[in-house]
N, C-alpha and C positions, 0 to 999 in steps of 0.2 A: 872534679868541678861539676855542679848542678845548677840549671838555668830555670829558674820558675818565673812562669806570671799567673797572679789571681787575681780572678774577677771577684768584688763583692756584691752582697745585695744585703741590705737591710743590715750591715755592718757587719755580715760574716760571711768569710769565706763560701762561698758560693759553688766557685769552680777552678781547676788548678792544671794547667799544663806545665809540663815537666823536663827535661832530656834526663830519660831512663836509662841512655846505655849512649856510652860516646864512645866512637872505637876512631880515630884518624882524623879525618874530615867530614865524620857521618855521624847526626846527632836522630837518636832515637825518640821519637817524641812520645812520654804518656802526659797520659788523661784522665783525672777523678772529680767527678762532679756529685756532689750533696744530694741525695734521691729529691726533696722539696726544689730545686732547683734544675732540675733536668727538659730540658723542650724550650729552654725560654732564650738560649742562643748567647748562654754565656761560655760553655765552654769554646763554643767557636771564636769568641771575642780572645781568649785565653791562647789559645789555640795560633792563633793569626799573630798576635802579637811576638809570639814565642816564634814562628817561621820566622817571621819579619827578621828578628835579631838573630838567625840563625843565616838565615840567607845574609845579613849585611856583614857577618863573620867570617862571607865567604866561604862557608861549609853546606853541605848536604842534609837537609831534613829527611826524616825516614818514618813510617808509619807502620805497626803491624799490629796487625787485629788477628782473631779469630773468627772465619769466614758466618759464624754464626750471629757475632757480634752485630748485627743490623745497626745499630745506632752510631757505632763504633764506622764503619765502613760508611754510610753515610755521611756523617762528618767528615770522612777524611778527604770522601769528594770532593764536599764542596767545598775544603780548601784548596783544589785541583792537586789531588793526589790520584795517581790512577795505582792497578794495580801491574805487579812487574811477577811476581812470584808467588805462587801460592805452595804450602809446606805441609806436610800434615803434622795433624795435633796430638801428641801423647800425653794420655795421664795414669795415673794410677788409681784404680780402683780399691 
């Protein structure tokens, strides 16, 4: 099961929140917003909407970013997300 809301602008997909990963009662929430569209407070609209129906599901929204991610981590605040754990990041070079 996959839950989307999109914001449009000027008739095109703008900005998209997602649940990335549902494991029980805990839905993962991502995040892809269009680079012409970023700063203008659509994903946050995308974003809200997608808790909204997560939270009236009666399940658990969940955020993870990577702590470099600024835009990302911001966001997530102001949807009143705090943080609970931080992870370290592997990758391969």
């Amino acid at each position: 099961m996959c839950i989307s809301y999109i914001t449009l602008a000027n008739g095109e997909a703008a900005s998209i929140a997602y649940s990335s990963y549902i494991h029980e009662n805990i839905i993962e929430i991502g995040i892809e917003t269009a680079e012409a569209h970023r700063g203008k407070g659509l994903a946050r609209l995308a974003c809200a909407e997608l808790i909204r129906h997560i939270l009236e599901a009666k399940r658990i929204p969940m955020w993870s970013c990577r702590a470099d991610n600024t835009a990302s981590v911001k966001l997530a605040e102001k949807l009143g997300f705090v943080q609970t754990l931080q992870l370290p990041y592997y990758m391969i070079n």
